[in-house]
Gaussian input, Z-matrix of N, CA and C with variables (Angstrom, degrees):
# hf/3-21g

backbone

0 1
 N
 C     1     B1
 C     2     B2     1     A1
 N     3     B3     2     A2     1     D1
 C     4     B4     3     A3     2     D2
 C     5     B5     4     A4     3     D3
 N     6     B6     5     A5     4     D4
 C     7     B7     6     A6     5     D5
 C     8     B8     7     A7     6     D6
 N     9     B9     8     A8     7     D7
 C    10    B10     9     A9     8     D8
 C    11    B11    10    A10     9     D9
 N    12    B12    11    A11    10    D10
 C    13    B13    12    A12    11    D11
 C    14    B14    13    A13    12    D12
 N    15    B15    14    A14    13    D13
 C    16    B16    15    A15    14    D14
 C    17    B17    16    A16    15    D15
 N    18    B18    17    A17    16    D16
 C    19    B19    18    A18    17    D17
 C    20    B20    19    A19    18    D18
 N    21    B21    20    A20    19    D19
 C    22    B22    21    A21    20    D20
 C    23    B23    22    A22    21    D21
 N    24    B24    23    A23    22    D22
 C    25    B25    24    A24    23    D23
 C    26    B26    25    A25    24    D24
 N    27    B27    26    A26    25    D25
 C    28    B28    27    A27    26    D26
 C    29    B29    28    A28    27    D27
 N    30    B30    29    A29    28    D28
 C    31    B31    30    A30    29    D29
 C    32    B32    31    A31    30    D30
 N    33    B33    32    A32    31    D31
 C    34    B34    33    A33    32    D32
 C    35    B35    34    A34    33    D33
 N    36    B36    35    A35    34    D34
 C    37    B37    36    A36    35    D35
 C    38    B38    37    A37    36    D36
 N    39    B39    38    A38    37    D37
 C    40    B40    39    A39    38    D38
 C    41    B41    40    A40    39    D39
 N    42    B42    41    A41    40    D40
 C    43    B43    42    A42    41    D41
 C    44    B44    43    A43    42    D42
 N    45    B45    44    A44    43    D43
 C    46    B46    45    A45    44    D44
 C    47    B47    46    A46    45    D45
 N    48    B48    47    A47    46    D46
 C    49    B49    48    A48    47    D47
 C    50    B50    49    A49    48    D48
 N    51    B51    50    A50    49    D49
 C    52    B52    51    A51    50    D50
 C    53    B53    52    A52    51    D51
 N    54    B54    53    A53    52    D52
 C    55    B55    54    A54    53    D53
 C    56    B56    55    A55    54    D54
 N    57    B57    56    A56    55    D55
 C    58    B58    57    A57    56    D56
 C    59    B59    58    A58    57    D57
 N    60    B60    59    A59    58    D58
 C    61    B61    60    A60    59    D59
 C    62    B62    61    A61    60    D60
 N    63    B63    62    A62    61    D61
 C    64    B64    63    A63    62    D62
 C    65    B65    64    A64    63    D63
 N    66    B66    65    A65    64    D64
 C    67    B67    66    A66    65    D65
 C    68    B68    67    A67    66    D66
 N    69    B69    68    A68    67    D67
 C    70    B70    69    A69    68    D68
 C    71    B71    70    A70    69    D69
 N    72    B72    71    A71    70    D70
 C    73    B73    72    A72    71    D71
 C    74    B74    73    A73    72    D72
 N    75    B75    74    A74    73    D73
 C    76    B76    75    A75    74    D74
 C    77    B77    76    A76    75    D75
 N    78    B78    77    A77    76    D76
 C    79    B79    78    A78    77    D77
 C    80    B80    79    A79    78    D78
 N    81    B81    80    A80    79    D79
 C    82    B82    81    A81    80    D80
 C    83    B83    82    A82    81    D81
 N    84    B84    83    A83    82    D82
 C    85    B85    84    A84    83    D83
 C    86    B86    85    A85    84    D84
 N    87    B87    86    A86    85    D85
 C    88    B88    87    A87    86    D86
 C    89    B89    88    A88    87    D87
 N    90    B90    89    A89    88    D88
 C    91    B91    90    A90    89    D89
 C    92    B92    91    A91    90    D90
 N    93    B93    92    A92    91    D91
 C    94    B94    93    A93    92    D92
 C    95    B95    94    A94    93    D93
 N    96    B96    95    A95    94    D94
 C    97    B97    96    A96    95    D95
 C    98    B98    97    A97    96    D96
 N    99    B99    98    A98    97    D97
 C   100   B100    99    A99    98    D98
 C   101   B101   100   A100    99    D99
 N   102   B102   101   A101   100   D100
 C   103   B103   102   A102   101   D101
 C   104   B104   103   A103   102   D102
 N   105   B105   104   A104   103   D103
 C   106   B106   105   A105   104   D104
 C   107   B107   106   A106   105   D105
 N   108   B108   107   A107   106   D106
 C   109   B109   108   A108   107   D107
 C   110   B110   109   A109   108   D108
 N   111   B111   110   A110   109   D109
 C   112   B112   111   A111   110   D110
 C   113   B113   112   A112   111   D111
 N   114   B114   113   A113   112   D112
 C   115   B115   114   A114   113   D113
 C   116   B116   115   A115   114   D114
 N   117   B117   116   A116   115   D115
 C   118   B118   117   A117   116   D116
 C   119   B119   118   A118   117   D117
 N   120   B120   119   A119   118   D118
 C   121   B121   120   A120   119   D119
 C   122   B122   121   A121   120   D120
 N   123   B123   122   A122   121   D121
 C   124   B124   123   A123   122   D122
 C   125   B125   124   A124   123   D123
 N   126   B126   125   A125   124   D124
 C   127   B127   126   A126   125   D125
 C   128   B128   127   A127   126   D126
 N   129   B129   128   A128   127   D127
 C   130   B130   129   A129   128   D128
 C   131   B131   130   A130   129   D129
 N   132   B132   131   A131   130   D130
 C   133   B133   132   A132   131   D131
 C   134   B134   133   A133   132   D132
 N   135   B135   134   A134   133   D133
 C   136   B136   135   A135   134   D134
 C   137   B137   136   A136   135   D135
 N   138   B138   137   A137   136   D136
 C   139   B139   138   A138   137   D137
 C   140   B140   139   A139   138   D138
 N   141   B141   140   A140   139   D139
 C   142   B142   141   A141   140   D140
 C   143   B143   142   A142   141   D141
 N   144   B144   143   A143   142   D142
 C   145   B145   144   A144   143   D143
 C   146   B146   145   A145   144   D144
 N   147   B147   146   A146   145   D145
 C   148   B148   147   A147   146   D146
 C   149   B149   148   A148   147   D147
 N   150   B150   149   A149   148   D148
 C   151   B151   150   A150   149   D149
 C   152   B152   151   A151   150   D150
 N   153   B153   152   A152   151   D151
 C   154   B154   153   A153   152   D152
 C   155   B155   154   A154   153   D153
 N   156   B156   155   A155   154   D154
 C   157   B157   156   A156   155   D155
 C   158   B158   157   A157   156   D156
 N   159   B159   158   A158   157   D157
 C   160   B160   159   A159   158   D158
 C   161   B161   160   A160   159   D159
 N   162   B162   161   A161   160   D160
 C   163   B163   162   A162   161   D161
 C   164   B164   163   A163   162   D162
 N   165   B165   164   A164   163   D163
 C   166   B166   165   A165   164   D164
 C   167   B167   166   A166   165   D165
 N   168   B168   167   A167   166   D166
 C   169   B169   168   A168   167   D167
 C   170   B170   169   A169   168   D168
 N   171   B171   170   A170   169   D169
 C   172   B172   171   A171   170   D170
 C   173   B173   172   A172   171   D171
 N   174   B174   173   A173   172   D172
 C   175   B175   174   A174   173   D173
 C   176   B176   175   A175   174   D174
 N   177   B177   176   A176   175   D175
 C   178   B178   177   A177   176   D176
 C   179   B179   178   A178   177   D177
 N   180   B180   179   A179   178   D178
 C   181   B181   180   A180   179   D179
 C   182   B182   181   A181   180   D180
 N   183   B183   182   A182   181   D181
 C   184   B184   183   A183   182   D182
 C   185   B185   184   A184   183   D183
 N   186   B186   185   A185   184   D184
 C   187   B187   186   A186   185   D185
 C   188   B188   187   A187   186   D186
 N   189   B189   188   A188   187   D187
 C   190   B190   189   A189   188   D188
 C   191   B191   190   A190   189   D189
 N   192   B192   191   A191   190   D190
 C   193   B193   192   A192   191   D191
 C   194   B194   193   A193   192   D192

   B1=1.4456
   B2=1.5320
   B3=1.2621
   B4=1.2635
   B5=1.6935
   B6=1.5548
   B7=0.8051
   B8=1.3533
   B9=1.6891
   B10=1.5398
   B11=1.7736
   B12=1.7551
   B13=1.0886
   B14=2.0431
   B15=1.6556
   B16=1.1184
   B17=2.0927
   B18=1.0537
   B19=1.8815
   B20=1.1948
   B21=1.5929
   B22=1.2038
   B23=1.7858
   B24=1.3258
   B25=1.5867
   B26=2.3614
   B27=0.9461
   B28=1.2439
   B29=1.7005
   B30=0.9782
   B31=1.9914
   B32=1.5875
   B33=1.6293
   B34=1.1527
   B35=1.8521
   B36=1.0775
   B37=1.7540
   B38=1.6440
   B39=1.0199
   B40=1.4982
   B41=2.0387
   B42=0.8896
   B43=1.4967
   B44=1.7916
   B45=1.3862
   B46=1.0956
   B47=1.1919
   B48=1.2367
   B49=1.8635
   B50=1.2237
   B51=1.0406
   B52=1.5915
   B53=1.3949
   B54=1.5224
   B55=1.8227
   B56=1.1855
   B57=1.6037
   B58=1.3578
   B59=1.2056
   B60=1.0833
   B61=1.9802
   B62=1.7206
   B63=1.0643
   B64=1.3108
   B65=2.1041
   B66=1.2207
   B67=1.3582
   B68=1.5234
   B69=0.7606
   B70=1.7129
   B71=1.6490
   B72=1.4334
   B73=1.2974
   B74=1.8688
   B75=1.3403
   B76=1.3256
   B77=1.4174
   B78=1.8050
   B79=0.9799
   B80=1.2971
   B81=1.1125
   B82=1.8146
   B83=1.6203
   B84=1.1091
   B85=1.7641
   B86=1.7213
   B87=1.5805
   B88=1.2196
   B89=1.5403
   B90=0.9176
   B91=2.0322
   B92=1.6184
   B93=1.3052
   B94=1.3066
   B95=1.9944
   B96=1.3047
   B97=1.0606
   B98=1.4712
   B99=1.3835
   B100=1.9828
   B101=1.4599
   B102=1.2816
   B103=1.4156
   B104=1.4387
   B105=1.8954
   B106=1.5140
   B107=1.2725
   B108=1.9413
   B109=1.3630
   B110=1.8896
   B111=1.4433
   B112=1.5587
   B113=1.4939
   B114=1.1595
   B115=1.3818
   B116=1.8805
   B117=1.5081
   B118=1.2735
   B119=1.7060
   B120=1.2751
   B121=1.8038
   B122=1.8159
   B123=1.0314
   B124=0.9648
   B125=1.6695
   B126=1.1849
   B127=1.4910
   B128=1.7492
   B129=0.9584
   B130=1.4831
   B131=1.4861
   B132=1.2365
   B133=1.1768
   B134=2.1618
   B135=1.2107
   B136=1.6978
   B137=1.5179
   B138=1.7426
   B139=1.1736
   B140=2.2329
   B141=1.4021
   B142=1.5798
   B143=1.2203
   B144=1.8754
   B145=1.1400
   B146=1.7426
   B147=1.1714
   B148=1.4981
   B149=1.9525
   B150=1.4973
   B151=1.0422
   B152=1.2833
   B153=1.4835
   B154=1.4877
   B155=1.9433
   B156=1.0447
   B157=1.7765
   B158=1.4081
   B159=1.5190
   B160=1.5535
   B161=1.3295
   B162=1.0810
   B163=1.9961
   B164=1.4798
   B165=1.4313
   B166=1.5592
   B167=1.6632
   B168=1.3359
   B169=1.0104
   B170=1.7976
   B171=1.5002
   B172=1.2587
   B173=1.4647
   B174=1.5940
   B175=1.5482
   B176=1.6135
   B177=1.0908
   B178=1.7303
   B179=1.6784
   B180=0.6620
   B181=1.8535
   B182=1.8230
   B183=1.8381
   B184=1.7370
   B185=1.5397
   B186=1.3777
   B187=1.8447
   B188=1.6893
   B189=1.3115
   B190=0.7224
   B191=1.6778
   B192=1.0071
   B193=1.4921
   B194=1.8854
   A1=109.87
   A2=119.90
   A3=111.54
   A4=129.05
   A5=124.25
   A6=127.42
   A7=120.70
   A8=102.00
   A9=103.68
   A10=95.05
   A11=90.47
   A12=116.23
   A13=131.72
   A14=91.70
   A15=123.36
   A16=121.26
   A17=101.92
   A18=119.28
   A19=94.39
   A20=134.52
   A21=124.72
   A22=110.27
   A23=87.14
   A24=80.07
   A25=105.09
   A26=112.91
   A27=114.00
   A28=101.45
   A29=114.92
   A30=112.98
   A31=100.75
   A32=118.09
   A33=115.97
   A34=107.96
   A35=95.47
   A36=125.60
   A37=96.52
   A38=122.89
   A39=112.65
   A40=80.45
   A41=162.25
   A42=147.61
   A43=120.00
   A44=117.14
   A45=115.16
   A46=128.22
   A47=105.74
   A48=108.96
   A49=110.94
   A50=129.80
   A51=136.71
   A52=108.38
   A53=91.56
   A54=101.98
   A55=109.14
   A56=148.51
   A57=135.05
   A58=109.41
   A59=105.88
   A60=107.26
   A61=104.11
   A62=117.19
   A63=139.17
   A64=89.20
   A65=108.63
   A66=137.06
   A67=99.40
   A68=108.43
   A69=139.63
   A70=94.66
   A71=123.81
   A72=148.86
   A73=83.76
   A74=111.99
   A75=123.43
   A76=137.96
   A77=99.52
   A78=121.39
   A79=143.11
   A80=111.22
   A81=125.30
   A82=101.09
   A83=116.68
   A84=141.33
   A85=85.11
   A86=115.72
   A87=95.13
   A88=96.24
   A89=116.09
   A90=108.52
   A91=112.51
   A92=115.76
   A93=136.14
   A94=109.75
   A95=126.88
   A96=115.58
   A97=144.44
   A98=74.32
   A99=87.85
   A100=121.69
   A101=130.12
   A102=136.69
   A103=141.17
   A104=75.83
   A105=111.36
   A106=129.45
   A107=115.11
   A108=100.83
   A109=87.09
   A110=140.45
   A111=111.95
   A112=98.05
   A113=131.81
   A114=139.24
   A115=95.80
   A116=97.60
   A117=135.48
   A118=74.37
   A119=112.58
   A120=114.06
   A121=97.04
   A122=112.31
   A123=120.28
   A124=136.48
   A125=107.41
   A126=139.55
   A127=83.57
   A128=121.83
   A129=116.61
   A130=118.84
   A131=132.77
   A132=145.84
   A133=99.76
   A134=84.15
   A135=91.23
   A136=123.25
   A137=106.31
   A138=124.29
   A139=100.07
   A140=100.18
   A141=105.87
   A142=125.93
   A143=116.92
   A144=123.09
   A145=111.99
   A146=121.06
   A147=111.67
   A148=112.97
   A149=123.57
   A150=100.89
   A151=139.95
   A152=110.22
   A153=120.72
   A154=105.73
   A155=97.31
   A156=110.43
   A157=109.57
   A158=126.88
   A159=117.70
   A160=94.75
   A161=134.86
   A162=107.08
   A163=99.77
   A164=134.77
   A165=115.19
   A166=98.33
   A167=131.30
   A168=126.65
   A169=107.86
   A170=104.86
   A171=97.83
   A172=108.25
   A173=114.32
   A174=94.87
   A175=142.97
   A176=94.26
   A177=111.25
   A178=78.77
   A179=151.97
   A180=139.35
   A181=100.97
   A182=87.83
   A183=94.62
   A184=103.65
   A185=127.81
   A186=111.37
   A187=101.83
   A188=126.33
   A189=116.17
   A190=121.57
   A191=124.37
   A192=134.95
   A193=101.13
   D1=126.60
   D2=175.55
   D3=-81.42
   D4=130.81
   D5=164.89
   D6=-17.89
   D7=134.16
   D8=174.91
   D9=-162.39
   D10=111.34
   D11=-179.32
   D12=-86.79
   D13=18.92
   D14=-172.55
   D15=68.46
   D16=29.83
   D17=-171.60
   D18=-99.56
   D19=-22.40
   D20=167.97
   D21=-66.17
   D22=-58.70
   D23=-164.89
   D24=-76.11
   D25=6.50
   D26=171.34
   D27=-91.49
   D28=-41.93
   D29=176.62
   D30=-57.88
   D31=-41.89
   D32=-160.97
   D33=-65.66
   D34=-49.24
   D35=-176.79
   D36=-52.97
   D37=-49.24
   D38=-159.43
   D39=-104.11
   D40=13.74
   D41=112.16
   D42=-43.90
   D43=-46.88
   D44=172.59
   D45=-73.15
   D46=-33.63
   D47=163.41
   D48=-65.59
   D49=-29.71
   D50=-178.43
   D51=-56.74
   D52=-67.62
   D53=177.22
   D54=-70.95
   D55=-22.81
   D56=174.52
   D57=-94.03
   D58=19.43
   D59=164.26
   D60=-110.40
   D61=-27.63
   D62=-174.62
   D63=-64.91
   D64=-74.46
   D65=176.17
   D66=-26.55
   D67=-80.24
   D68=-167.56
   D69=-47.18
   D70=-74.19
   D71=-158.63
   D72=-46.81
   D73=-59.99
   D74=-166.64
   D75=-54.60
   D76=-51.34
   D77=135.77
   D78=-49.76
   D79=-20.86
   D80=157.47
   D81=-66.96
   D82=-73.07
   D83=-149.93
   D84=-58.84
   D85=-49.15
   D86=-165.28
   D87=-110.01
   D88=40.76
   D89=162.12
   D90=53.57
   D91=22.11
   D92=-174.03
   D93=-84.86
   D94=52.92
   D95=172.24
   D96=8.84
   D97=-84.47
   D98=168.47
   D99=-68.31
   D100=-39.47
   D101=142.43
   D102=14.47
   D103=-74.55
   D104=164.51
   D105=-86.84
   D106=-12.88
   D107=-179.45
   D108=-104.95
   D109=6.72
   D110=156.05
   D111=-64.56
   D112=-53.77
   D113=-144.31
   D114=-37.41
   D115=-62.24
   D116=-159.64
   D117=-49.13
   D118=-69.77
   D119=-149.48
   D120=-59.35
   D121=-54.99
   D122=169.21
   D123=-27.56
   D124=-25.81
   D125=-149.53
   D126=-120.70
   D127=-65.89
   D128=174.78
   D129=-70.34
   D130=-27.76
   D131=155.60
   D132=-37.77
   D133=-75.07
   D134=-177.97
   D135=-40.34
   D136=-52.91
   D137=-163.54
   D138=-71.90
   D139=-26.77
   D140=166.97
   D141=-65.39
   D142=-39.56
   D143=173.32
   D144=-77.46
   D145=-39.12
   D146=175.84
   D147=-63.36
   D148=-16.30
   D149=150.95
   D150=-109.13
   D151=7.05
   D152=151.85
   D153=-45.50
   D154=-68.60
   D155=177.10
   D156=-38.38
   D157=-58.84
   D158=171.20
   D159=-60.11
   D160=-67.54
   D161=-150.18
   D162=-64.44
   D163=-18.88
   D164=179.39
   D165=-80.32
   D166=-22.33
   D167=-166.13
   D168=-85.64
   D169=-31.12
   D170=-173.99
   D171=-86.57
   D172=-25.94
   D173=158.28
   D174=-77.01
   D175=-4.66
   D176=-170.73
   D177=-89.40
   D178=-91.57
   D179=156.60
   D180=24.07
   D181=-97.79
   D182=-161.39
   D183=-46.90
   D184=-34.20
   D185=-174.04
   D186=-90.62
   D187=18.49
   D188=153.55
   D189=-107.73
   D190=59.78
   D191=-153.72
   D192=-166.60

């Protein structure tokens, strides 16, 4: 199994915030409801996976010590 020091799911996390800010922004600008609430999910979606990534990262750390 290959190592995974949680950078996958931290690249992933800060892509989805990217695009659910993108989402969101749009859905605002154009009065698009639903638009704006993936953005939103989306945006929390991301912000879940970037700290999935620290706790794999901060333990792949401590057992590595």
């Amino acid at each position: 199994m290959e190592k995974d020091n949680g950078m996958k799911d931290k690249a992933k996390g800060i892509k989805d915030k990217v695009v659910g800010e993108a989402k969101d922004s749009y859905g605002d600008a154009t009065n698009d409801h639903s638009k704006q609430a993936e953005g939103k999910a989306q945006k929390t979606k991301g912000e879940v996976q970037k700290k999935v990534g620290k706790v794999k990262s901060d333990l792949d750390d401590k057992n590595n010590k």
